[in-house]
C-alpha positions as CSV (number, residue, x, y, z in Angstrom):
1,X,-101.9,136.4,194.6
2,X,-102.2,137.8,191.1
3,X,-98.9,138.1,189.4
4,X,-98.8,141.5,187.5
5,X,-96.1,142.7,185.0
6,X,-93.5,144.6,186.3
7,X,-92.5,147.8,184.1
8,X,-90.0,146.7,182.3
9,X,-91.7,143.4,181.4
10,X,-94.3,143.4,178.2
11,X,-97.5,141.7,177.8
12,X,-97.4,139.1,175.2
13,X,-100.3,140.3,172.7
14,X,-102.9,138.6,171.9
15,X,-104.1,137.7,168.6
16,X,-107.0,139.5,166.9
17,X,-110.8,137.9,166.2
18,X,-112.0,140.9,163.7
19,X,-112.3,138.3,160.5
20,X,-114.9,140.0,158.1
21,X,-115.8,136.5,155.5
22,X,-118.7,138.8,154.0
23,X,-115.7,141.2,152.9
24,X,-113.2,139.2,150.4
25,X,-110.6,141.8,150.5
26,X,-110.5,141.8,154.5
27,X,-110.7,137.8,155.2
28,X,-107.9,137.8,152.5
29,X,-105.5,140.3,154.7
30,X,-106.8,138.8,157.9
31,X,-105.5,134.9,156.7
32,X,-102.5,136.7,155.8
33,X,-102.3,139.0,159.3
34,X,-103.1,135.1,161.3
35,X,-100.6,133.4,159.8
36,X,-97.8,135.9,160.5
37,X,-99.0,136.5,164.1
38,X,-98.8,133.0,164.7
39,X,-95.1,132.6,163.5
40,X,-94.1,136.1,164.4
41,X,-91.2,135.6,167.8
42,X,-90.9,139.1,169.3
43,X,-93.7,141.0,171.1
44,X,-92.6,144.0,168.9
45,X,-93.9,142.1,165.8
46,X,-97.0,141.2,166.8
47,X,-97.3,144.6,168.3
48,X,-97.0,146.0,165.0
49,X,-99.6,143.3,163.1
50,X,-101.9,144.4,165.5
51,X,-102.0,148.1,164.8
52,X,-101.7,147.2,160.7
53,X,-104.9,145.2,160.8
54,X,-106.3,147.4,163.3
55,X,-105.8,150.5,161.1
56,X,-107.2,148.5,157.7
57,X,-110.3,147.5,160.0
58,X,-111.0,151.1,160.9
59,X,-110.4,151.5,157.5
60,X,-107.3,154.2,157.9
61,X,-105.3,152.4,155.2
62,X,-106.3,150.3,152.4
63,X,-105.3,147.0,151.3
64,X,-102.4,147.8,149.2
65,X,-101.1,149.4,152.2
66,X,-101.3,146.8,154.4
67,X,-99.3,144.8,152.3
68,X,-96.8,146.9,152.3
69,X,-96.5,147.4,155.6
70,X,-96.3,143.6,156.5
71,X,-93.6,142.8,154.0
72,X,-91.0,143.4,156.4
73,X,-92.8,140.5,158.6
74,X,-93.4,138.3,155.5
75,X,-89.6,138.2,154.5
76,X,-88.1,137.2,157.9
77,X,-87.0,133.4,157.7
78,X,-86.6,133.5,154.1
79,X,-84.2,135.1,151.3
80,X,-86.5,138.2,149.5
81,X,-85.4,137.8,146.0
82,X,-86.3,140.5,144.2
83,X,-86.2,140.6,140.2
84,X,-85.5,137.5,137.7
85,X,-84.3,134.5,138.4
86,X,-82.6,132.0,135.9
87,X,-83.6,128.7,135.2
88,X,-80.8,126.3,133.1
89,X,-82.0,123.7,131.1
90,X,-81.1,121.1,128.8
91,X,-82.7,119.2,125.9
92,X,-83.4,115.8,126.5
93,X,-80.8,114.4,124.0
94,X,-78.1,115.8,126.1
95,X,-79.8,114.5,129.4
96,X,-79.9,111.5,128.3
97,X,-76.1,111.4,126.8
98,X,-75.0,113.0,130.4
99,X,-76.8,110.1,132.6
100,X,-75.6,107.3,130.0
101,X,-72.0,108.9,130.4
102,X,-72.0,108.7,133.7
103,X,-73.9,105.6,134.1
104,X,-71.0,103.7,132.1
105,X,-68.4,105.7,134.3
106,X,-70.4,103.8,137.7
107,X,-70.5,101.1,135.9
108,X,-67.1,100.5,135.3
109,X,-65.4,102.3,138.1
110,X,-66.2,98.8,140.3
């Protein structure tokens, strides 16, 4: 007996062997295409990385594209900040005030 997928019941996809290492651009989108299929969790995802490398393969869209396309799959899991970020700092001469300080406070709190 073969089982066979019902209708309602999708086919898991299967990952993609097209890497091109003669073409930099390609083997570039194609490490970046592999390591999103492998951590992508919905058949609709990989369904969709599919047809993006498919389509830059074929050469329908260009790299730039493709990109852009697969953001959507890059920024799931993680917070997309977009724009500047701060970064607080301090000179040493006040790190080292702040740690004595509160070195003495440990120190003495006993």
């Amino acid at each position: 007996m073969t089982k066979e997928p019902m209708e309602n019941e999708q086919v898991e996809p299967e990952k993609l062997l097209i890497d091109d290492p003669t073409n930099f651009l390609f083997h570039a989108a194609y490490a970046t295409y592999s390591d999103l299929f492998d951590s992508a969790n919905t058949i609709e995802a990989k369904q969709d990385l599919n047809e993006k490398i498919k389509s830059l393969k074929d050469k329908e869209i260009d790299c730039s594209t493709f990109y852009i396309n697969i953001m959507q799959h890059r920024n799931v899991g993680r917070k997309a900040h977009h724009g500047r970020f701060t970064l607080n700092t301090q000179r040493k001469k006040d790190w080292r005030k702040k740690s004595q300080r509160q070195d003495r406070i440990k120190r003495h709190k006993k």
